[in-house]
Backbone as a ProteinNet text record, in pm:
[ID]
protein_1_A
[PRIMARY]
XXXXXXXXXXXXXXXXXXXXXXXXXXXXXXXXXXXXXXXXXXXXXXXXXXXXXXXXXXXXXXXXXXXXXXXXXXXXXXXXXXXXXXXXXXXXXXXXXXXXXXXXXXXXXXXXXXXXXXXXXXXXXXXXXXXXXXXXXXXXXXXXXXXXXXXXXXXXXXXXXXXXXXXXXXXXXXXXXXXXXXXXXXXXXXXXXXXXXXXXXXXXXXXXXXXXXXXXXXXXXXXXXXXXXXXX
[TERTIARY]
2599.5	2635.8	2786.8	2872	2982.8	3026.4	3134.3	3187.5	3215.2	3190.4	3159.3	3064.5	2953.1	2811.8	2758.3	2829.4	2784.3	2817.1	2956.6	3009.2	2937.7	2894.9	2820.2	2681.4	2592.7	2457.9	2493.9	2594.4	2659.7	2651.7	2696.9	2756.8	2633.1	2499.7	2378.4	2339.6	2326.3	2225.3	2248.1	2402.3	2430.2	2431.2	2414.3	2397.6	2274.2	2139.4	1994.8	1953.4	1978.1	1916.5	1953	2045.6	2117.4	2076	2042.2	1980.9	1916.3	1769.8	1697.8	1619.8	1542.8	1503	1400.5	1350.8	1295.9	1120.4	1039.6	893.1	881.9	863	861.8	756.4	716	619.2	674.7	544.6	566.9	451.8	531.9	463.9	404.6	287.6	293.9	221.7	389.9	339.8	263.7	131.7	89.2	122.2	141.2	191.8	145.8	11.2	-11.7	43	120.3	180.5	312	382	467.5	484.9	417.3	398.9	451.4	389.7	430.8	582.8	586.4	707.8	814.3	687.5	766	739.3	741.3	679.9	818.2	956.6	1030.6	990.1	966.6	902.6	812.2	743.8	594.2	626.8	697.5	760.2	789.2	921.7	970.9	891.9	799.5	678	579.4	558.6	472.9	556.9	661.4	764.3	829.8	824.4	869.1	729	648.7	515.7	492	593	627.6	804.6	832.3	934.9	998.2	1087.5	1163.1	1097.4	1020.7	992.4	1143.7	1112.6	1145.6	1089.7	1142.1	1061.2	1098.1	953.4	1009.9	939.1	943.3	863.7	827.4	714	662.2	599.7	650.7	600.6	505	445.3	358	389.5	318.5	376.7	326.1	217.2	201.4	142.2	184.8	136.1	190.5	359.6	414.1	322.3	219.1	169.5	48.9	-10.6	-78.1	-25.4	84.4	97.3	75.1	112.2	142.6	-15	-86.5	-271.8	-289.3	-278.9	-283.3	-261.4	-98	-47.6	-118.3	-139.5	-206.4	-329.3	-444.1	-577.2	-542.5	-456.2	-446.5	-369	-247.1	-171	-180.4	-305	-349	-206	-122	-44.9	-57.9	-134.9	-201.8	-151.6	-233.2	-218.3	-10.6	1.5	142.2	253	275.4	324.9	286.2	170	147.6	162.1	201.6	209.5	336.4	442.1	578.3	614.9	580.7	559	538.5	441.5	345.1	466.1	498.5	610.2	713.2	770.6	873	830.1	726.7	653.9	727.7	668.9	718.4	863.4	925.4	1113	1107.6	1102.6	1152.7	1085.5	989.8	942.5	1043.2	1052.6	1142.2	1218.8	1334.5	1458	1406.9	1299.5	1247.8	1322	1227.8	1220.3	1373.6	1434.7	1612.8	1650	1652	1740.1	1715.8	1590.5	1514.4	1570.4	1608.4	1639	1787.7	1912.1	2026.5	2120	2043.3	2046.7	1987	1866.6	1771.2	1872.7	1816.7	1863	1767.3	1794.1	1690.8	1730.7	1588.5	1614.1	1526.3	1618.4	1521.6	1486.3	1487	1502.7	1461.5	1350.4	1316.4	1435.1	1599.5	1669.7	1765.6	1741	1763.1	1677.1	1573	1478.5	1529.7	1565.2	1591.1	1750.4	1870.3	1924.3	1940.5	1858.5	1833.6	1762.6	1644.2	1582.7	1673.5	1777.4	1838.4	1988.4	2032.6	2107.5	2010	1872.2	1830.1	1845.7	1858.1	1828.3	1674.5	1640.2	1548	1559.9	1454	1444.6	1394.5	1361.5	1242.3	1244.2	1121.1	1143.9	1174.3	1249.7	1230.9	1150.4	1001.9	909.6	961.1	973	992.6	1083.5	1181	1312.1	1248.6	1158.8	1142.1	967.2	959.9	811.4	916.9	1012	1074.1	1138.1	1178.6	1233	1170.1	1080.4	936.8	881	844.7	765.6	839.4	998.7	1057.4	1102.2	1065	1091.4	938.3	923.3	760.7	621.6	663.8	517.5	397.6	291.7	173.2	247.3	203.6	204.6	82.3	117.5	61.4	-64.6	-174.5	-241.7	-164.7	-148.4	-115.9	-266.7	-313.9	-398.3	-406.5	-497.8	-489.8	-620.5	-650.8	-679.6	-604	-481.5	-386.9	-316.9	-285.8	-216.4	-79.4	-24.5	85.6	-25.1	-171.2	-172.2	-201.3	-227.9	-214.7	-111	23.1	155.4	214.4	162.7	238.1	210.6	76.2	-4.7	10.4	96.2	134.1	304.6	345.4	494.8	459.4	379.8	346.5	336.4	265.9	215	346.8	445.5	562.3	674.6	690.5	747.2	701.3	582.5	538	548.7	474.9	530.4	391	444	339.7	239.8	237.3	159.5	233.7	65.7	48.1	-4.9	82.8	76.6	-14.2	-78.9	-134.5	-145.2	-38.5	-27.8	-88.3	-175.5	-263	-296.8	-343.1	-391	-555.6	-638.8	-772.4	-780.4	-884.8	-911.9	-894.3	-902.2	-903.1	-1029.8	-1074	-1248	-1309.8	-1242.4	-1315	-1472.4	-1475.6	-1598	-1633.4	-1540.4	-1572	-1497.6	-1551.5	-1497.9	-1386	-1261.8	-1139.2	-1260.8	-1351.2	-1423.2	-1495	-1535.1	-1639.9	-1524.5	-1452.1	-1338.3	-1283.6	-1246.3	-1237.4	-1311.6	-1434.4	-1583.9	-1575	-1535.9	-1551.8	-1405.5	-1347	-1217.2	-1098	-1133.5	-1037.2	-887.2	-906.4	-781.3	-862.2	-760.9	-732.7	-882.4	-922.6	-1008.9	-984.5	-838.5	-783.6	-724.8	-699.4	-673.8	-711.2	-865	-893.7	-885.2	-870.6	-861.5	-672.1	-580.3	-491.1	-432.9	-503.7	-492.4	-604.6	-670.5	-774	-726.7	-638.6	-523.6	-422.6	-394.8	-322.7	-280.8	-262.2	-241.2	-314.4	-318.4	-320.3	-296.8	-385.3	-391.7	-411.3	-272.6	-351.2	-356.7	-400.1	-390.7	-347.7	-297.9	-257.7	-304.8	-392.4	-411	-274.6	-225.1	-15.9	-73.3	-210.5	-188.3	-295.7	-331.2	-404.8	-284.9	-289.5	-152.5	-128.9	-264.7	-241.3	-92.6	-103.7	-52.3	-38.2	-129.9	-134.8	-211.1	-111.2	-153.9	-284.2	-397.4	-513.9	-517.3	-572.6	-629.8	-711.5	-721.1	-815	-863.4	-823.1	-855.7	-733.7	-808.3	-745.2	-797.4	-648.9	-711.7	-749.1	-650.3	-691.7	-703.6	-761.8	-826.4	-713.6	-549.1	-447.7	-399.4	-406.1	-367.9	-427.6	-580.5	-647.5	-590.2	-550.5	-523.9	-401.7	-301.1	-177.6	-220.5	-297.1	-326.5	-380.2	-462.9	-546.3	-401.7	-345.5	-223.1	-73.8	-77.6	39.6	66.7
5428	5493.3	5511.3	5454.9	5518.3	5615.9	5679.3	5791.1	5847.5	5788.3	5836.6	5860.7	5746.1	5825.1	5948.5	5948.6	6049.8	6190.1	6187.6	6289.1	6327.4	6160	6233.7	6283.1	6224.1	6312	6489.4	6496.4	6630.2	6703	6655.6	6728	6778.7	6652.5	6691.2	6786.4	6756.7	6833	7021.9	7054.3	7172.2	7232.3	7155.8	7225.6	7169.8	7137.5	7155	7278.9	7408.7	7503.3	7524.8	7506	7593.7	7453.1	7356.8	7235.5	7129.7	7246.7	7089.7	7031.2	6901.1	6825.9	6816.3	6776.4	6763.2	6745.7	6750.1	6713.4	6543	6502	6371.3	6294.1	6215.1	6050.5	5997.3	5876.7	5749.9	5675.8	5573.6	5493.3	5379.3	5302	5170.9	5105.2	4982.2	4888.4	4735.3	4708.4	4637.1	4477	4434.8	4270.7	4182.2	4219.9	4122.1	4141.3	4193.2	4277.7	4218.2	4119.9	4038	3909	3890.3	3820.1	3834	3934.9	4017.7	3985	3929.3	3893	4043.8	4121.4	4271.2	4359.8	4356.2	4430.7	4539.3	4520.5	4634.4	4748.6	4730.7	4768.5	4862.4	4775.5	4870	4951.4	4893.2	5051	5152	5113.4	5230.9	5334.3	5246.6	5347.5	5441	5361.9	5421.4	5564.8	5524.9	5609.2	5742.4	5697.4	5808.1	5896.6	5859.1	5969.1	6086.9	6147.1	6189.3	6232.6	6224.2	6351.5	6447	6477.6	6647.9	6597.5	6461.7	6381.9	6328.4	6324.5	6223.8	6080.6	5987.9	5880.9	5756.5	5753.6	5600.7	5505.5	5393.3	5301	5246.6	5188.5	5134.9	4967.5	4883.6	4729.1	4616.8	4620.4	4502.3	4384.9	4328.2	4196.7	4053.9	4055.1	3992.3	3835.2	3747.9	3601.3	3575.9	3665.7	3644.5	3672	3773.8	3831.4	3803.6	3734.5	3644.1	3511.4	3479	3307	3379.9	3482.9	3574.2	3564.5	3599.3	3617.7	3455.6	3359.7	3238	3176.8	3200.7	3206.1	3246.1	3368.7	3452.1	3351.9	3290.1	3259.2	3140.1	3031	2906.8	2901.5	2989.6	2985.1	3078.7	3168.4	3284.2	3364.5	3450.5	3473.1	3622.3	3700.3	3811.9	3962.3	4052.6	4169.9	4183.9	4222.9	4285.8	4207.8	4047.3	3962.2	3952.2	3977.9	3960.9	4064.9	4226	4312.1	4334.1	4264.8	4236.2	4197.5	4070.1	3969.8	3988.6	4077.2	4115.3	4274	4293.6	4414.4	4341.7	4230.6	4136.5	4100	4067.5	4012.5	4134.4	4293.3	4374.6	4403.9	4367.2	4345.1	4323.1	4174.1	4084.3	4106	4174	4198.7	4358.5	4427.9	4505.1	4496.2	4381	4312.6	4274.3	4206.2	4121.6	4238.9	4365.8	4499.9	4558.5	4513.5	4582.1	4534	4412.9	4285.4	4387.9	4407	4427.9	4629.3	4687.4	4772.7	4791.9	4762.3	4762.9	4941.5	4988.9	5184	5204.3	5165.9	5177.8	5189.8	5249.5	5245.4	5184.5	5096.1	5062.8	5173.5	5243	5335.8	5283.3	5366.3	5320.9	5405.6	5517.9	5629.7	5772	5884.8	5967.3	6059.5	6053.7	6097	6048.1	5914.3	5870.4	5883	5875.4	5924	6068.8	6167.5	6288.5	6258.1	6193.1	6182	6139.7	6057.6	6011.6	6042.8	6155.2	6255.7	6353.3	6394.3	6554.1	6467.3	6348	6301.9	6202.6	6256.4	6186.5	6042.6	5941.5	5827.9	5784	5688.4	5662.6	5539.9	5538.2	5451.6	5377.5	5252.3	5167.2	5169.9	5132.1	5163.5	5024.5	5020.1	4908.1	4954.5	4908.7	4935.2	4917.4	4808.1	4817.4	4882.5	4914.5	5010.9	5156.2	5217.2	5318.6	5350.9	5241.2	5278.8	5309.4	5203.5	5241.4	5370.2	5413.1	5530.7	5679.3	5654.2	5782.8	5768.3	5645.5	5654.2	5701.4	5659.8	5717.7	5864.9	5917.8	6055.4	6133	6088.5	6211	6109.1	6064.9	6050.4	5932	5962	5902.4	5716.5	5645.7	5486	5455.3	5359.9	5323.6	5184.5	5143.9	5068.5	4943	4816	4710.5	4616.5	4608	4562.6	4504.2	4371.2	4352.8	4494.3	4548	4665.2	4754.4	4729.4	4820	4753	4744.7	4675	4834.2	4760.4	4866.1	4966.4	4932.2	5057.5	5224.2	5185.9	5254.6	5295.1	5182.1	5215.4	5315.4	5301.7	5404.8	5524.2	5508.7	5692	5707.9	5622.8	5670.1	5722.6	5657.6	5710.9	5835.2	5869.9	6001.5	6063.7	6074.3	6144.9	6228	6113.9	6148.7	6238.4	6216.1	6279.3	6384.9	6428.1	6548.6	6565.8	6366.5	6370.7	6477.8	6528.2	6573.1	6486.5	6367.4	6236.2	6151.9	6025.2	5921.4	5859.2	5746.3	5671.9	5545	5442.9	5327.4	5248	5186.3	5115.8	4936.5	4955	4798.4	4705.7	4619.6	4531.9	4552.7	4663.4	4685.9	4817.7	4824	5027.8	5106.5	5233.8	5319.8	5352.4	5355.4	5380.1	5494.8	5567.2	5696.1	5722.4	5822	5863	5809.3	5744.8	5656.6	5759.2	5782	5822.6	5696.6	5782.5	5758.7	5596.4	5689.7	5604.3	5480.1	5464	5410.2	5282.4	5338.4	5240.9	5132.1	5179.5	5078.3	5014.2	5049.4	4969.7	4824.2	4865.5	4776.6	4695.9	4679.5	4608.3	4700.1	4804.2	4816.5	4904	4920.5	4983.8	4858.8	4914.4	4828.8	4968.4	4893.1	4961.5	5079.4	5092.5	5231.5	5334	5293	5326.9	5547.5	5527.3	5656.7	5736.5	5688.2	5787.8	5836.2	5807.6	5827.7	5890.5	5840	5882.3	6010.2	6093.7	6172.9	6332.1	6323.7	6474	6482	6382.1	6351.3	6472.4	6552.3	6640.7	6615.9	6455.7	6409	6238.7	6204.4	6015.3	5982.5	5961.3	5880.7	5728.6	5670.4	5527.3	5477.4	5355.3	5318.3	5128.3	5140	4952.5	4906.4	4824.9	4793	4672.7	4608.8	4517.7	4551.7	4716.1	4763.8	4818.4	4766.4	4836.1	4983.3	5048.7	5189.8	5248.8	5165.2	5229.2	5347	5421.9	5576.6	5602.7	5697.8	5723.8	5867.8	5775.3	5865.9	5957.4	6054.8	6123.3	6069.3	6033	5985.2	6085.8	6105.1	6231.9	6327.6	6420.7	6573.7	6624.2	6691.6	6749.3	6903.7	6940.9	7085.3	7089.1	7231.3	7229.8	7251	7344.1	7311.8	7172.5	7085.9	6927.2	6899.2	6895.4	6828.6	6915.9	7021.5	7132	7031.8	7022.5	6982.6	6827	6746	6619.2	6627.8	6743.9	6726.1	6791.5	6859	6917.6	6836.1	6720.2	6687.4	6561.9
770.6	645.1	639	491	500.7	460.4	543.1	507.5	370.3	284	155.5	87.2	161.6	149.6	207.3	350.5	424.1	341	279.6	224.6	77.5	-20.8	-82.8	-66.3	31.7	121.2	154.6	201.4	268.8	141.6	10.2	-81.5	-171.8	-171.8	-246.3	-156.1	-8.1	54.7	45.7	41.6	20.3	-94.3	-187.3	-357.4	-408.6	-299.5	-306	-336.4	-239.2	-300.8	-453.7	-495	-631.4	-740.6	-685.8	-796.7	-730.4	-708.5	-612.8	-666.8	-656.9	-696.1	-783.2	-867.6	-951.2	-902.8	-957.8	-875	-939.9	-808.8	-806.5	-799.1	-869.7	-957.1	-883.6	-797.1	-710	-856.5	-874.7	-954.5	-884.5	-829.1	-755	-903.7	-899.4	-1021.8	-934.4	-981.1	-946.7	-951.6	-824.1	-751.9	-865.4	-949	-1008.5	-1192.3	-1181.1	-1301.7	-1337	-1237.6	-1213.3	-1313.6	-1372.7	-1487.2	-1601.3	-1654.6	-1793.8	-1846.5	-1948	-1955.6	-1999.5	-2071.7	-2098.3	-2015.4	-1852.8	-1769.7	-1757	-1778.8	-1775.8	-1899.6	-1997.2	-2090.4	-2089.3	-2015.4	-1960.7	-1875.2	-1767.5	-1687.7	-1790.3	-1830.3	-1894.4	-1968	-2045.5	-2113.4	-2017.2	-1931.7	-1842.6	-1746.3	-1748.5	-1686.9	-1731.4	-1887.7	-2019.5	-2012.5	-1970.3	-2016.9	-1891.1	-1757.6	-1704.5	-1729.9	-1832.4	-1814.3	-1735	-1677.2	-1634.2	-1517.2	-1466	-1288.6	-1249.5	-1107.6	-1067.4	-1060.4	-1053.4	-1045	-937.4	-859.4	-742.8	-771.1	-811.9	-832.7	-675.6	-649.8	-517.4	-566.9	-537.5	-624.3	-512.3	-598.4	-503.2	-497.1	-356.4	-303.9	-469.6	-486	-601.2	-520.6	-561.7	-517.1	-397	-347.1	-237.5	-114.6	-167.6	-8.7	-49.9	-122	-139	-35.9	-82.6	29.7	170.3	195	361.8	424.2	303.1	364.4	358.6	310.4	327.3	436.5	488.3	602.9	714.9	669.7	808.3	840.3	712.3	757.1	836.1	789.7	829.9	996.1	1022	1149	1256.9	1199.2	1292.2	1315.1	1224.2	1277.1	1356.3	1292.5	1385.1	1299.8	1330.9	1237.8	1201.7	1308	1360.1	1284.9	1281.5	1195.8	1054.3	1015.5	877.1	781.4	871.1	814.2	778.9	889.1	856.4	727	758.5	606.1	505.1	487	383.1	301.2	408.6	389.6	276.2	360.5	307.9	145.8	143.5	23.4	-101.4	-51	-146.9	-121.2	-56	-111.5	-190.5	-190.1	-257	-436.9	-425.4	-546.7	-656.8	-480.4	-488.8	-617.2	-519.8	-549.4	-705.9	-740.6	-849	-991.2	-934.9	-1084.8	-1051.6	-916.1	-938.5	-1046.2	-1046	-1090.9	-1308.1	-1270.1	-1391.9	-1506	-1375	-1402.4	-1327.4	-1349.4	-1275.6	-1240.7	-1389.8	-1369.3	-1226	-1181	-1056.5	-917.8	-858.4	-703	-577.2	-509.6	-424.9	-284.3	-221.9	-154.4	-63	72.1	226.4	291.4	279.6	362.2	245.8	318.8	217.5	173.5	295.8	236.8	87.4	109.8	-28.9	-164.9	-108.9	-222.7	-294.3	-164.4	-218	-307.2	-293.4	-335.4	-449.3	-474.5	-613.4	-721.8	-636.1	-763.5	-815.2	-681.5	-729.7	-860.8	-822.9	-929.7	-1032.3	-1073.5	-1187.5	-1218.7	-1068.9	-1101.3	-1052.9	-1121.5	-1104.9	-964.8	-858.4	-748.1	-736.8	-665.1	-610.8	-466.4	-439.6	-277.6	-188.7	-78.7	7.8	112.6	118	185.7	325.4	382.3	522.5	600	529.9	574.4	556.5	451.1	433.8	556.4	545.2	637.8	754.5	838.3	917.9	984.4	807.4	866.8	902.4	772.1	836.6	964.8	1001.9	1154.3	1221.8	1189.3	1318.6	1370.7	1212.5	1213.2	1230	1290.9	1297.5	1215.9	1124.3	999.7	1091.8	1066.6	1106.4	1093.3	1176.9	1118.7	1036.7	956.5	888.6	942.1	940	1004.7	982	1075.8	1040.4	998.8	940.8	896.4	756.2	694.8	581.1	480.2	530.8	548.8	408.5	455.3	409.4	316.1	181.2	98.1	16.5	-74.8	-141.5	-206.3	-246.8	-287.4	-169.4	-57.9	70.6	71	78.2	126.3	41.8	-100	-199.6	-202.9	-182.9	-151.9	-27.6	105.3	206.4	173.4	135.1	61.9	-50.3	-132.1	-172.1	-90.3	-4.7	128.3	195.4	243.4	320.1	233	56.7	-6.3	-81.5	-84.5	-117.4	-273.3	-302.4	-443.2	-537.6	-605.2	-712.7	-803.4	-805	-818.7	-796.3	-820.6	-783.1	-902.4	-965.4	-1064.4	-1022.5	-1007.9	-1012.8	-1112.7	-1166.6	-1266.6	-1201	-1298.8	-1256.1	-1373.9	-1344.3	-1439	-1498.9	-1484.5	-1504.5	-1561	-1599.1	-1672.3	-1603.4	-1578.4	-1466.9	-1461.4	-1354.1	-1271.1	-1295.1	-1416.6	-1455.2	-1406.9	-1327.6	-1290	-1173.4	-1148.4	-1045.8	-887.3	-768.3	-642.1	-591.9	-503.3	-475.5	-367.3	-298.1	-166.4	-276.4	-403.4	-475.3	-556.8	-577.1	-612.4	-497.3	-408.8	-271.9	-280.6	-239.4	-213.3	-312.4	-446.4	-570.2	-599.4	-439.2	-466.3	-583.3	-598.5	-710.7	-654.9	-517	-480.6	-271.6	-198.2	-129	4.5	98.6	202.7	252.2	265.6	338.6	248	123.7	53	47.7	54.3	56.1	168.9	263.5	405.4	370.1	308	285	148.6	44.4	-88.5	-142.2	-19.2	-66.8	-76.3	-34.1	-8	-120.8	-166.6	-292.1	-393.4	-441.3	-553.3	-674.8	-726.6	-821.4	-859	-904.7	-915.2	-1035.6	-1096.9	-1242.2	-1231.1	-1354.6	-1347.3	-1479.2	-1484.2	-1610.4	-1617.4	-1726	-1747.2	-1835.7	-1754.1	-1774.8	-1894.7	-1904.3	-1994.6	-2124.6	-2134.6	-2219.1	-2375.1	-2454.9	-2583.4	-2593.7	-2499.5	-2496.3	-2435.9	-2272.2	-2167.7	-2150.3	-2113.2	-2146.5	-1980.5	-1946.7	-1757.1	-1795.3	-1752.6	-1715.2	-1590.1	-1611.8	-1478.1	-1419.6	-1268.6	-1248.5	-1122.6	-1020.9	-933.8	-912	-880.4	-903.3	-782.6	-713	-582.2	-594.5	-725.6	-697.9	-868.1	-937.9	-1072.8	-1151.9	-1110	-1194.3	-1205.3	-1151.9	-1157.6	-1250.2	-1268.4	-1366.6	-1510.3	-1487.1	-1603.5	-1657.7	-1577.8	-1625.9	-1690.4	-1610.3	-1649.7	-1802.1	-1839.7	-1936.8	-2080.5	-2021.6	-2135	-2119.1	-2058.7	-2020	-2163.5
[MASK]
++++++++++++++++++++++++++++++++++++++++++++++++++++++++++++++++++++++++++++++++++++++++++++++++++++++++++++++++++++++++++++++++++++++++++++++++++++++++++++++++++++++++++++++++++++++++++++++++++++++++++++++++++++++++++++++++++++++++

């Protein structure tokens, strides 16, 4: 870090109490959402309907980590390598929605996250730098397994930031009525998904290619969440 970052980190971290951060939205926009020719668009809308948030976008690998599971079946490359990869996959997709939003900050570390809610920019995450840096500070690892896809990783990055929701912006309806465990089962979020996303505060969902785009409630951990979901 340079000394001017360090100084401006030093400078947020001490005028936190007197202006701290905002309650913070992890949005994970779905890999296969990469298409859309108006997919900044759709962020933004989807993004505007959380207000007075913070906001981190979390992006999926998309067809990239698609070729990675390809990879993996044909060269045996083995959990530990493909989870790398598969990491890599969401950079670069990362990189894809920077390019897309140039206001954005790409962040690696939850102290950047904090930096960028308390100055009201909006973030994306670089998954492998930021998984990096939680494990190394205390936080559970994450399974290397295909097991585990971005929508795990994002409700594992909620998890670590103590965000007040969890956005799932996808390409399908939201599973209304449907259990966090009953949705997995039916492919619609990834296997591990619920042993990680069941502590949650709050999960909405949004269909990114429905004209609504309107973020549903979908589970509620406690009965003011659903309160706020239902008046928000």
């Amino acid at each position: 870090m340079s000394p001017i970052n360090r100084g401006r980190r030093r400078h947020i971290m001490l005028n936190s109490a007197a202006h701290p951060a905002p309650p913070l939205v992890v949005f994970k926009i779905g890999g296969s959402l990469l298409d859309l020719p108006d997919l900044s668009d759709v962020i933004r809308r989807v993004v505007e309907q959380r207000t007075g948030n913070a906001a981190l976008l979390v992006v999926g690998g998309g067809a990239v980590a698609d070729l990675v599971r390809s990879w993996d079946e044909t060269h045996g490359l083995g959990e530990a390598a493909a989870h790398d990869l598969a990491l890599e996959a969401m950079d670069l997709s990362a990189s894809l929605i920077s390019s897309l939003f140039p206001e954005a900050r790409l962040v690696r570390s939850p102290q950047q996250v904090e930096m960028a809610a308390v100055e009201g920019a909006l973030s994306i995450l670089c998954a492998g730098c930021f998984i990096k840096a939680a494990e190394a500070h205390g936080h559970a690892p994450l399974e290397h397994s295909w097991r585990v896809t971005s929508d795990s990783i994002a409700a594992w990055t909620a998890r670590v930031l103590a965000a007040s929701e969890l956005v799932l912006v996808k390409s399908v309806p939201a599973p209304l009525g449907q259990t966090i465990v009953e949705a997995a089962e039916a492919g619609l979020v990834d296997e591990n998904f619920s042993a990680i996303a069941e502590n949650l505060p709050f999960i909405g969902w949004v269909d990114a290619r429905s004209t609504q785009l309107m973020v549903e409630g979908w589970h509620a951990r406690q009965s003011e969440a659903a309160a706020r979901s239902r008046n928000g």
